[in-house]
ZAMILO-798451 format. One line per field, with one value per residue: residue number from 1; x, y, z of N, C-alpha, C, O, CB in turn. Coordinates in steps of 0.05 Angstrom, whole numbers, plus 5000, padded with zeros to 4 digits. Glycine has a CB too. Layout:
N
nr [NUM;...]
n_c1 [X;...]
n_c2 [Y;...]
n_c3 [Z;...]
ca_c1 [X;...]
ca_c2 [Y;...]
ca_c3 [Z;...]
c_c1 [X;...]
c_c2 [Y;...]
c_c3 [Z;...]
o_c1 [X;...]
o_c2 [Y;...]
o_c3 [Z;...]
cb_c1 [X;...]
cb_c2 [Y;...]
cb_c3 [Z;...]
//
This chain:
240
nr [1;2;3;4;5;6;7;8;9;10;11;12;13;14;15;16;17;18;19;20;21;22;23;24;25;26;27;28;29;30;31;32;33;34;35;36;37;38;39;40;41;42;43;44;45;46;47;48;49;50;51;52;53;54;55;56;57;58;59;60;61;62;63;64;65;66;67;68;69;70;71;72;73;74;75;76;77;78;79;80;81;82;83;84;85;86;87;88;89;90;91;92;93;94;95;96;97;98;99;100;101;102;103;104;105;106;107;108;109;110;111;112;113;114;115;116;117;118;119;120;121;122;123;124;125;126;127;128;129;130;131;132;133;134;135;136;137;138;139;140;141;142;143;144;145;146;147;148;149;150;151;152;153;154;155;156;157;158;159;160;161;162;163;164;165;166;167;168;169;170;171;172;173;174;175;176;177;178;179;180;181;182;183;184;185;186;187;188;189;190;191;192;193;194;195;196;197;198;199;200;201;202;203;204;205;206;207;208;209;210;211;212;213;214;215;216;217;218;219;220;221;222;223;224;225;226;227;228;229;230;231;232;233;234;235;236;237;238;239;240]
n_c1 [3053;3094;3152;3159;3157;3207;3239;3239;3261;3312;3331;3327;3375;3418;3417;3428;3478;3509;3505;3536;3586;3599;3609;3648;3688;3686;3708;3758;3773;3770;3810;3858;3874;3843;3829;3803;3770;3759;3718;3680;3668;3645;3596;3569;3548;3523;3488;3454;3437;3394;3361;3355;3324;3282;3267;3246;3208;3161;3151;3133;3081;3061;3049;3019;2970;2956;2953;2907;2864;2864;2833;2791;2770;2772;2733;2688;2692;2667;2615;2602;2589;2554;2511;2502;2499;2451;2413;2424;2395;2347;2327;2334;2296;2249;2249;2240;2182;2160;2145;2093;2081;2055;2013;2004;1996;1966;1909;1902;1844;1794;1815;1830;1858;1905;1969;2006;1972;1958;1955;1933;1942;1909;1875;1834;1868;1862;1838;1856;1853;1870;1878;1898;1888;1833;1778;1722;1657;1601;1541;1517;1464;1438;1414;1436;1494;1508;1527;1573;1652;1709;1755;1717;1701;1683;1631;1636;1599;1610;1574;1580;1616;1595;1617;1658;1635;1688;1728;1732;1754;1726;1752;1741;1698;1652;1660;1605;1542;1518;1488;1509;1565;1545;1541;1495;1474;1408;1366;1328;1308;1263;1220;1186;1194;1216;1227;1279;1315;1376;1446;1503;1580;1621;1683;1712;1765;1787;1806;1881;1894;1854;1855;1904;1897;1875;1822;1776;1742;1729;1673;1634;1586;1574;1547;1553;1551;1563;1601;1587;1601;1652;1692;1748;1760;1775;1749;1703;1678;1676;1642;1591]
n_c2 [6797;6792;6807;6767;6717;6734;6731;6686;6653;6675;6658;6600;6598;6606;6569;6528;6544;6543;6489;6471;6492;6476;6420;6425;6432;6386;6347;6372;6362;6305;6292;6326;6368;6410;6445;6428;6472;6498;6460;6464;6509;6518;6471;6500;6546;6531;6510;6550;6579;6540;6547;6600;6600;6570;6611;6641;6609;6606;6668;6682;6645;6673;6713;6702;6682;6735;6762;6731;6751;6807;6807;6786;6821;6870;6847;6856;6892;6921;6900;6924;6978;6971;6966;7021;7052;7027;7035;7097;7103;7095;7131;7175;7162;7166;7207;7242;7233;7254;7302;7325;7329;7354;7332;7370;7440;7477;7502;7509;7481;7478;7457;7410;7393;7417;7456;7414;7371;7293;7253;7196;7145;7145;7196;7250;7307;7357;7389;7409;7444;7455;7520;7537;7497;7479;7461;7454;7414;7396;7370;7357;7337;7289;7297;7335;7318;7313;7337;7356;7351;7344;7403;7443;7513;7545;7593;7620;7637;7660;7658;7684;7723;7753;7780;7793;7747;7682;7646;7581;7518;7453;7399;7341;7277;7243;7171;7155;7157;7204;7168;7111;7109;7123;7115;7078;7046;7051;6998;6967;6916;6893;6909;6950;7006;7069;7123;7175;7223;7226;7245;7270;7279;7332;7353;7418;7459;7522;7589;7600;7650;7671;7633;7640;7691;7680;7685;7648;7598;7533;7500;7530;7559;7562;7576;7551;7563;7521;7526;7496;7507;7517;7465;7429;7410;7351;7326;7347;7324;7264;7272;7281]
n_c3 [1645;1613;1628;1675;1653;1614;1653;1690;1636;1642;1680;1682;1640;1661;1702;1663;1641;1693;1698;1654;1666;1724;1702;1661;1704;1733;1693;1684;1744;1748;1707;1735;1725;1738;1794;1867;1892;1843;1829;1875;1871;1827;1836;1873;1848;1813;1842;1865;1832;1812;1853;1849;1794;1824;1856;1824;1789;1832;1828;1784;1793;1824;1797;1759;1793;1810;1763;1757;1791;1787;1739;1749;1795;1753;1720;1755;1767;1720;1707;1752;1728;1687;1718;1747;1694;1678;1723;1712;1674;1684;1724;1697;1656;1705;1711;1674;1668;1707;1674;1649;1578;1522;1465;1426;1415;1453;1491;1567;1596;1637;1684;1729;1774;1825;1848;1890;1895;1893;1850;1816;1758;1700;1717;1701;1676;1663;1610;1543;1492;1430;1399;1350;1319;1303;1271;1241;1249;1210;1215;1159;1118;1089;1039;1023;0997;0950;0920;0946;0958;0981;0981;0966;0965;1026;1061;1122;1177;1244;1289;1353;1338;1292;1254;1189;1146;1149;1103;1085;1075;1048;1072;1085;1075;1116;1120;1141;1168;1221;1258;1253;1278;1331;1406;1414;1364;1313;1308;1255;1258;1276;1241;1244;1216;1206;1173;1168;1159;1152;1182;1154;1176;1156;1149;1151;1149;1176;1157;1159;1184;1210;1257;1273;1291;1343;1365;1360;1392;1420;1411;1390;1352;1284;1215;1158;1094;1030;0968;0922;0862;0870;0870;0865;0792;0775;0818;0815;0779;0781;0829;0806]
ca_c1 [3065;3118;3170;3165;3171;3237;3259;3248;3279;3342;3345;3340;3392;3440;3418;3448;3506;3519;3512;3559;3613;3614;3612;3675;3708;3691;3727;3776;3782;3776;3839;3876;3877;3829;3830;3783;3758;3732;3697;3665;3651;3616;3573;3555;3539;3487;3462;3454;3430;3370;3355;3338;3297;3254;3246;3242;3178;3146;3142;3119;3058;3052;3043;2990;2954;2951;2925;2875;2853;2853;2808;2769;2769;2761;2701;2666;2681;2646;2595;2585;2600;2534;2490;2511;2490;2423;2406;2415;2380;2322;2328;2325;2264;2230;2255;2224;2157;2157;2141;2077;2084;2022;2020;2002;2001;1943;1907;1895;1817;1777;1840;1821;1880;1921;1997;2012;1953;1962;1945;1940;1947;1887;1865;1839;1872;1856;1838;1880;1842;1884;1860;1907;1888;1813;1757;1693;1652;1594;1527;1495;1438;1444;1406;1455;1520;1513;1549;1591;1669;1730;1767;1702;1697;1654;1628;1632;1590;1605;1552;1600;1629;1587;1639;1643;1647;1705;1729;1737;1750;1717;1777;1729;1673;1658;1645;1582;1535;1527;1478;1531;1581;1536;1542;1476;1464;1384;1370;1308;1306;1234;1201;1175;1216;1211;1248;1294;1334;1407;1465;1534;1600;1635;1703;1720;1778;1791;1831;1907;1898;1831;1869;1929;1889;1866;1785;1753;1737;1721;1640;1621;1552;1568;1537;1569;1552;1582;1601;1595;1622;1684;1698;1762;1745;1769;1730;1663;1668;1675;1618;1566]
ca_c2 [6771;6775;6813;6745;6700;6726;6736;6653;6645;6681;6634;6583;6595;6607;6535;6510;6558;6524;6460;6461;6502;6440;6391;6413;6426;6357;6333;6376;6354;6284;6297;6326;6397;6430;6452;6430;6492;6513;6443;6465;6538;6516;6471;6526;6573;6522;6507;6570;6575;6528;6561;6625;6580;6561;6627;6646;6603;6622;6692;6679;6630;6684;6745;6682;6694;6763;6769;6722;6769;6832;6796;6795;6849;6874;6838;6866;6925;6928;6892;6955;7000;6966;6966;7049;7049;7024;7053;7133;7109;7082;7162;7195;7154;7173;7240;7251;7225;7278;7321;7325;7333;7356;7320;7395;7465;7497;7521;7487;7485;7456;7448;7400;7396;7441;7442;7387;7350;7273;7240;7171;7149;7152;7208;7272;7327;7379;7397;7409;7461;7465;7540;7543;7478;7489;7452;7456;7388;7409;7349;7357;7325;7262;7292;7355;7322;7289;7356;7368;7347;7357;7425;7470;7533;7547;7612;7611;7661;7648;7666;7688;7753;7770;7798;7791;7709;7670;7628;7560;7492;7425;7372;7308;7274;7222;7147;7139;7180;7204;7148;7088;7121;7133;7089;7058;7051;7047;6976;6962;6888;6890;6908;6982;7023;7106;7144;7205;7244;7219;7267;7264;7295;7338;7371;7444;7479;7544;7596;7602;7675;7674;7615;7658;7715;7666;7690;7630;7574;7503;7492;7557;7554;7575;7569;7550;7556;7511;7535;7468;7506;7518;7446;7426;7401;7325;7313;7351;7310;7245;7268;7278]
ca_c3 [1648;1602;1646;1704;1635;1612;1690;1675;1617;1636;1705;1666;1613;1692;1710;1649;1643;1711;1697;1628;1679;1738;1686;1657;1725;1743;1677;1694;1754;1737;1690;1740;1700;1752;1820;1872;1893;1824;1819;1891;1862;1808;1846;1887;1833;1798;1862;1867;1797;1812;1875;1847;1778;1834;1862;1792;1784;1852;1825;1763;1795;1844;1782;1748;1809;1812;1744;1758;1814;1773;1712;1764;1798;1731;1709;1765;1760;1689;1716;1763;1722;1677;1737;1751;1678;1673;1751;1716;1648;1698;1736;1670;1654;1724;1708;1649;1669;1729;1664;1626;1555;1503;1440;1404;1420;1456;1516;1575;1601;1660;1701;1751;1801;1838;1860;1911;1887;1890;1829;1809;1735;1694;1723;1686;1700;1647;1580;1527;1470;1397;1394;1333;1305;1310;1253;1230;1239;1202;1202;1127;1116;1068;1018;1012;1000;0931;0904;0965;0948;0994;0967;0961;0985;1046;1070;1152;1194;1271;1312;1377;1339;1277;1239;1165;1145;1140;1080;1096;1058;1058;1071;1080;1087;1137;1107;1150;1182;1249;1270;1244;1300;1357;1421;1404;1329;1313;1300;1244;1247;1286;1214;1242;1203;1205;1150;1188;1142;1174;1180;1150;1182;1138;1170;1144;1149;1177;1145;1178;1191;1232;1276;1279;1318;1373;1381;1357;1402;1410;1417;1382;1341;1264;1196;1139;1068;1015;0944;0906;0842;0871;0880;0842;0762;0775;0835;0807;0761;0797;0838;0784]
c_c1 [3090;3146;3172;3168;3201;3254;3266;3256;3311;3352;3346;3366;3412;3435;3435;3472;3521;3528;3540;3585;3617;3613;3639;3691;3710;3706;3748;3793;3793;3811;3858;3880;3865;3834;3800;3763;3748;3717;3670;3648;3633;3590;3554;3540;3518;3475;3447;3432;3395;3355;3342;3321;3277;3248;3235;3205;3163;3128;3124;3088;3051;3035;3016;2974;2944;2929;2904;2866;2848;2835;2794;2750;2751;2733;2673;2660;2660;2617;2572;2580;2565;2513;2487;2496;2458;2410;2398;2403;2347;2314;2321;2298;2243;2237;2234;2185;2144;2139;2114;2076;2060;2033;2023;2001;1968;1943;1898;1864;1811;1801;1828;1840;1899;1953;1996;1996;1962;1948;1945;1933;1919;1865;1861;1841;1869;1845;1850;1861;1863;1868;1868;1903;1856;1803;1736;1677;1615;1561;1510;1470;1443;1435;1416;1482;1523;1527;1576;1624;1686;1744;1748;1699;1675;1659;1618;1625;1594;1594;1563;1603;1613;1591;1637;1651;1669;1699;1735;1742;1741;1740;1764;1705;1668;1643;1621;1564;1530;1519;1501;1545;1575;1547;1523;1459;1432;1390;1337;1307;1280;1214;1190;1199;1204;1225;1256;1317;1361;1432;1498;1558;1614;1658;1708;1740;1779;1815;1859;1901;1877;1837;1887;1925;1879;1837;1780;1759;1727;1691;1632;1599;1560;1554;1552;1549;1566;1578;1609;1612;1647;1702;1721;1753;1753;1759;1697;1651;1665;1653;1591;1567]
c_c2 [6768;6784;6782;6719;6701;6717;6697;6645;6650;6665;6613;6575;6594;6575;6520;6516;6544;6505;6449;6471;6481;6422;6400;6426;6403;6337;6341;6365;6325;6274;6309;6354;6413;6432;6445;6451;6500;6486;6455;6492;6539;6498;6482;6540;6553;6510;6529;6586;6566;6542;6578;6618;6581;6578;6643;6638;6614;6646;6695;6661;6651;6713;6727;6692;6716;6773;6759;6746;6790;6836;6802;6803;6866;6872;6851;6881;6938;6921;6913;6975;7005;6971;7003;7059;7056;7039;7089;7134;7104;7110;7171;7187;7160;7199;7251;7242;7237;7294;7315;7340;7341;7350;7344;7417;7470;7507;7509;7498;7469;7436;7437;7385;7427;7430;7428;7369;7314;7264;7217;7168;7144;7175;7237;7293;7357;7377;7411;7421;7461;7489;7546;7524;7473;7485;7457;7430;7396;7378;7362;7327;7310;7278;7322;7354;7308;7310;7361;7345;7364;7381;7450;7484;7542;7579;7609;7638;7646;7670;7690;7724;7766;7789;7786;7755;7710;7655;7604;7541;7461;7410;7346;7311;7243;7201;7134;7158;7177;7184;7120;7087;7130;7105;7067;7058;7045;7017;6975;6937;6879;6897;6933;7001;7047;7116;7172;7199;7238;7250;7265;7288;7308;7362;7388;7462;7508;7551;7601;7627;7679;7653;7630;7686;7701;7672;7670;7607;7551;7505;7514;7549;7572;7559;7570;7546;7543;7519;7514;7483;7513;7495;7436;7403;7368;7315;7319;7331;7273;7243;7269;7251]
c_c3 [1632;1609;1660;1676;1628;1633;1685;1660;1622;1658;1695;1650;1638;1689;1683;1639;1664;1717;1669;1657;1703;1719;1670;1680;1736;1717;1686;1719;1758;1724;1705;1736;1721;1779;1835;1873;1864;1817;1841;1881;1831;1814;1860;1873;1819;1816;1869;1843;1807;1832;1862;1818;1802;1850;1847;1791;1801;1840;1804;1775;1805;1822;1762;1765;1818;1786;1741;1773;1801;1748;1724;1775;1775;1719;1725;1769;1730;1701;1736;1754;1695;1696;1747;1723;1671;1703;1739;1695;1667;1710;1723;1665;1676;1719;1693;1651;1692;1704;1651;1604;1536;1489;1417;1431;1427;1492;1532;1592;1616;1674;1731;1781;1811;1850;1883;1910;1891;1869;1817;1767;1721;1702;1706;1697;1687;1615;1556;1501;1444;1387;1366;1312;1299;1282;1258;1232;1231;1199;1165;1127;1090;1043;1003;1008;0972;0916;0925;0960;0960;0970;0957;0980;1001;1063;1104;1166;1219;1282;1333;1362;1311;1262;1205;1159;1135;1120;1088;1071;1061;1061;1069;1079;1095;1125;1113;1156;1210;1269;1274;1272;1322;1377;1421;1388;1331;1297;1292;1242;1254;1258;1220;1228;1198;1195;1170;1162;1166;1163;1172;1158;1159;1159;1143;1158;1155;1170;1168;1196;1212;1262;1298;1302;1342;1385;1377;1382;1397;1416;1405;1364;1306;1243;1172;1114;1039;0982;0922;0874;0848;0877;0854;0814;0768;0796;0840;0791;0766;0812;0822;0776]
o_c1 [3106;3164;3193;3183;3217;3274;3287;3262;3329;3376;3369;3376;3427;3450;3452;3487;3542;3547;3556;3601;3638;3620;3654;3714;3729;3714;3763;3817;3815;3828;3880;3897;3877;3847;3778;3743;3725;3702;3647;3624;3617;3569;3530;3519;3496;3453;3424;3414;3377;3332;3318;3300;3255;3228;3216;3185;3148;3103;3103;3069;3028;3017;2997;2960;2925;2906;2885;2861;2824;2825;2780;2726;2728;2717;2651;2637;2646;2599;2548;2568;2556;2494;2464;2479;2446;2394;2380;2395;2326;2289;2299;2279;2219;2221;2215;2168;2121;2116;2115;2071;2042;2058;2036;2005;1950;1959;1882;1862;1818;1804;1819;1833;1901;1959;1976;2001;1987;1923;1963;1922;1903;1841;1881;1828;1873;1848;1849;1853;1875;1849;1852;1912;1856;1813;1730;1684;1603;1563;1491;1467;1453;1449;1410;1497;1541;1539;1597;1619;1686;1744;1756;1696;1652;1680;1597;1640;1586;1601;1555;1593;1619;1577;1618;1670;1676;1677;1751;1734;1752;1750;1773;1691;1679;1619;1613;1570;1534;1532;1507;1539;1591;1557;1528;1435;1426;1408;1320;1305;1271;1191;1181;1221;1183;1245;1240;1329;1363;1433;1514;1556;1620;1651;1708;1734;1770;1837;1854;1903;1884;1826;1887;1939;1875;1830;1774;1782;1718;1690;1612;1598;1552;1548;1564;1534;1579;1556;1629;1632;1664;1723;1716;1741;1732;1759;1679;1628;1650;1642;1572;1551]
o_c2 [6749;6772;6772;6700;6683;6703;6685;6622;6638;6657;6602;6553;6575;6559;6502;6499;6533;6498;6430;6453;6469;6401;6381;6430;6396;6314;6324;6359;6320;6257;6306;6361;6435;6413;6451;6450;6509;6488;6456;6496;6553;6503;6476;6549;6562;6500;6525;6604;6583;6549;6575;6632;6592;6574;6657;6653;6633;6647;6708;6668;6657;6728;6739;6711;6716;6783;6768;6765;6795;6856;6821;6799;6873;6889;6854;6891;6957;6938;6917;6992;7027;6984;7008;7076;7076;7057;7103;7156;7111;7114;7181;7202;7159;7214;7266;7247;7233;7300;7293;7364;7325;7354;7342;7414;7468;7514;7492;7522;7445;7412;7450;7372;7450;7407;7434;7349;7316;7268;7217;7186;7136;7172;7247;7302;7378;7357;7435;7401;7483;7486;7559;7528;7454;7500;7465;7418;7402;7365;7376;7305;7322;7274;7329;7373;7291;7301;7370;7321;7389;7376;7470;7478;7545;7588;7598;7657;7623;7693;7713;7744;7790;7809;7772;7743;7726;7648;7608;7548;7448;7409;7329;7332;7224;7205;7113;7180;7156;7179;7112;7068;7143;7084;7044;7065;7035;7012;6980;6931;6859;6889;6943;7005;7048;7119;7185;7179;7245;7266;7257;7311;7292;7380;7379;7477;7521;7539;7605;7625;7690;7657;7632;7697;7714;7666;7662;7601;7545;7520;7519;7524;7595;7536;7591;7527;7558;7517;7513;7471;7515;7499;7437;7382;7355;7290;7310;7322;7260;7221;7257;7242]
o_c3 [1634;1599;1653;1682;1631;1634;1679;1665;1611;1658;1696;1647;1634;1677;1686;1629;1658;1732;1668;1665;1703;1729;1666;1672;1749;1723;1698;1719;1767;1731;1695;1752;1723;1787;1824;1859;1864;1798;1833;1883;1820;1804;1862;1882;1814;1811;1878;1845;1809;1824;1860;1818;1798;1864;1853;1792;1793;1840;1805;1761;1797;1829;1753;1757;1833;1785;1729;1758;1800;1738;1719;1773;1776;1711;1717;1774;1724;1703;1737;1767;1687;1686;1755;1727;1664;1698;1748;1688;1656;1706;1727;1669;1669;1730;1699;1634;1698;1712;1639;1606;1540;1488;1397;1456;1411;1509;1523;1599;1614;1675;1749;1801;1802;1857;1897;1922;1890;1872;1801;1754;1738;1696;1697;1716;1701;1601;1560;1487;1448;1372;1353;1289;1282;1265;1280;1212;1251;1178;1160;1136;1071;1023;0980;1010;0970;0896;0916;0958;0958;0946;0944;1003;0992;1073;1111;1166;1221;1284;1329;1372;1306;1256;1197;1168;1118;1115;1106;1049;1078;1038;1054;1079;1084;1119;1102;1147;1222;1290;1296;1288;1336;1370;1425;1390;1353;1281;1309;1218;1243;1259;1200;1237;1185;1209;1183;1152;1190;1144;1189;1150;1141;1175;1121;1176;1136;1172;1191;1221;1233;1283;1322;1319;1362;1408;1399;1388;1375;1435;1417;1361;1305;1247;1167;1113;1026;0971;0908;0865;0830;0888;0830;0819;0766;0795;0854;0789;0751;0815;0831;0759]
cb_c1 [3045;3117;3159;3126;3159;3250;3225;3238;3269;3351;3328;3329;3393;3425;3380;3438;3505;3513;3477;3559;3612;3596;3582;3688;3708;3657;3727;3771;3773;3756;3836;3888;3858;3803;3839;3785;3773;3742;3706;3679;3676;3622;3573;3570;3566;3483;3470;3481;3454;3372;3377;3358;3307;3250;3251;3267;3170;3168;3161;3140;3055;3079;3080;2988;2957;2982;2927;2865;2871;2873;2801;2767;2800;2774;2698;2660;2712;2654;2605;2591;2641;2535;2501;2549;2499;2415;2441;2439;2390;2328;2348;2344;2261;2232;2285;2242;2155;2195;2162;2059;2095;2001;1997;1967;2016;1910;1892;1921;1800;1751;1865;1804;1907;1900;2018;2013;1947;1961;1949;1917;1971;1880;1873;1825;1904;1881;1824;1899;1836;1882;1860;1927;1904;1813;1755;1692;1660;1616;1500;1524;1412;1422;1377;1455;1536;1486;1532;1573;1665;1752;1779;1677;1702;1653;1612;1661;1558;1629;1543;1636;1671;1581;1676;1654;1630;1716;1746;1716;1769;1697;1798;1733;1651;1651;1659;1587;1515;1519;1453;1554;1591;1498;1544;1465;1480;1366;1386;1305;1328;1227;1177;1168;1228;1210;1227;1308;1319;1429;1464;1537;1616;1616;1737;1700;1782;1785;1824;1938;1898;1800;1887;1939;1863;1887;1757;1752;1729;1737;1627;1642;1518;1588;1517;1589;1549;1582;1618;1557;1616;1693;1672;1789;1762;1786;1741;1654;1686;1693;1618;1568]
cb_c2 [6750;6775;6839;6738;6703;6746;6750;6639;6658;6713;6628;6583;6622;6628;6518;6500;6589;6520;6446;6489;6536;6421;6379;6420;6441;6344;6336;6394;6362;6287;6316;6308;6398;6429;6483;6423;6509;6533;6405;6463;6565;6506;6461;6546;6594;6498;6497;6575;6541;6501;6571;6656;6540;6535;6640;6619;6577;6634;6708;6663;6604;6689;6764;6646;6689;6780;6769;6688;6777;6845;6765;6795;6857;6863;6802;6862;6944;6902;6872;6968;6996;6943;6942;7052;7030;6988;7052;7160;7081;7054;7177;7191;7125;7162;7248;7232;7197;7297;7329;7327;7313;7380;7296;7395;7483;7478;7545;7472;7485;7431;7477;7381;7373;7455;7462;7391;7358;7262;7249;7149;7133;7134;7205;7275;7323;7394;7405;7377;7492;7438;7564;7549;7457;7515;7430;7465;7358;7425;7337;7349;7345;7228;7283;7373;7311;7270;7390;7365;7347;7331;7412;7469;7551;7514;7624;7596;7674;7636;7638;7661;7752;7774;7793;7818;7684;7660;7635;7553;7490;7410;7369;7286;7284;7229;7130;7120;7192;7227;7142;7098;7136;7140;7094;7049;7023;7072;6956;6974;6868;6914;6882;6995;7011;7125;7156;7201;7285;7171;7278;7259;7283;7348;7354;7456;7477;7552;7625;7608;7694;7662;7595;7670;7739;7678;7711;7616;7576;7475;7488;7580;7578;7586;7579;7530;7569;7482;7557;7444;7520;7537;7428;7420;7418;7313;7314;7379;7319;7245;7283;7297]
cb_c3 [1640;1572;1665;1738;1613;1604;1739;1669;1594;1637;1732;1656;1582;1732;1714;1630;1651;1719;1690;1583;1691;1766;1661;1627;1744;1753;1649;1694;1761;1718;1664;1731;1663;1750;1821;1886;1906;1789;1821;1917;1859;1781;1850;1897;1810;1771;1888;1868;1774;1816;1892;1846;1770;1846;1878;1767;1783;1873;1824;1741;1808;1869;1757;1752;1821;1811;1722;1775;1838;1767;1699;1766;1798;1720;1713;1777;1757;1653;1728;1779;1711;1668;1764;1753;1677;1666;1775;1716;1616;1723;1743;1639;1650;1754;1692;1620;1670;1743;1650;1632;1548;1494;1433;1378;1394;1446;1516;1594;1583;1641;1705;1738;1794;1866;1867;1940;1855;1909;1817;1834;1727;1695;1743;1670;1715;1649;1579;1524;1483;1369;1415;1338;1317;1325;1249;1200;1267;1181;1230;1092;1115;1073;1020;1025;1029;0915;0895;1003;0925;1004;0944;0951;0975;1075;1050;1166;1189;1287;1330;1378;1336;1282;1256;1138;1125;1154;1060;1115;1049;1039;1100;1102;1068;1169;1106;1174;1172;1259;1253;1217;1295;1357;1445;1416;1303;1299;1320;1225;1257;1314;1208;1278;1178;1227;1114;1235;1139;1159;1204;1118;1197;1111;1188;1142;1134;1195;1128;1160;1168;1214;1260;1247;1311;1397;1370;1324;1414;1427;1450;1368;1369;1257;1195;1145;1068;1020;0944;0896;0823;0891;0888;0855;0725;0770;0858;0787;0739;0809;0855;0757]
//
């Protein structure tokens, strides 16, 4: 716009160049001093003058109007250019959900589809083993855990290969026992009450290296022995 401004300013500054030059050929002439003809050629030339002022403005309303049109224009092109936008972030997201992802590393088991399968969502479609991530959940008997203390060493025979035992370590022990956490706890409020020796979870650790070769499995049948004096000195002593 500011090209069709000066273009107006400088027709302007003509219209009144014009008008000072017939106003003094009409003194002049007045006085006698001038000649018609330059009173007539200067009303020509600021008629002339105004003339092109007002095709002056024209152009200028006409270059207003244009840039309205290309704001416009403009605006909607952003506007598409947002909608183009969110359309290939919306792709990427169906993209990426083409893929199934595991939360860890393992092996997959009891694969229950096949390629071209149709599958709707909640559906299971395999099993997912952590052959490298692979615990011990171990029940103890209530009335063998009043020495037992995450960090002691446990001697692990598995059944499966009969090779010489692994070393293992306690990491927990579970705040309830196994009854607490069933789907339907025993309820004594009828007044018959039968004493059963209850069972507490305790998870054990296998060593890296026995992971690291990949034999052991999930459901396998071992026995573990726990070495309460190897339980570190401020939590033996906490448990006594």
């Amino acid at each position: 716009m500011r090209r069709p401004r000066h273009s107006e300013g400088a027709l302007e500054a003509s219209v009144r160049g014009a008008q000072i030059t017939e106003k003094r050929a009409k003194d002049l002439a007045a006085k006698s001093a001038g000649t018609t003809a330059d009173l007539d050629n200067a009303t020509i030339a600021l008629e002339q003058a105004k003339a092109n002022l007002i095709a002056g403005e024209a152009a200028v309303s006409s270059a207003e109007a244009n840039v309205s049109l290309l704001k416009a224009q403009r605006d909607e092109a952003l506007n598409t250019v947002k909608v183009q936008e969110l359309a290939i972030d919306k792709a990427k997201r169906d993209l990426d959900f083409t893929v199934l992802k595991a939360p860890y590393d393992g092996v997959i088991g009891n694969l229950s589809v096949q390629a071209g399968d149709l599958v709707s969502a909640g559906k299971r479609l395999a099993a997912l083993v952590p052959i490298r991530d692979l615990y011990i959940e171990a029940n103890f008997k209530e009335t063998q855990i009043a020495h037992l203390v995450p960090g002691s060493k446990v001697s692990i025979h598995v059944d499966a290969y009969g090779e010489d035992p692994l070393e293992g370590t306690v990491t927990s022990i579970a705040p309830a026992s196994g009854a607490i956490f069933s789907m339907l706890p025993a309820e004594n409020a009828t007044g018959n009450f039968t004493k059963v020796v209850q069972r507490v979870p305790v998870r054990i650790a296998l060593p890296q290296d026995a992971l690291d070769q990949g034999h052991l499995r999930a459901g396998l049948s071992v026995i573990v022995d726990v070495d309460t004096r190897t339980a570190p000195e401020t939590q033996a002593v906490a448990a006594q």
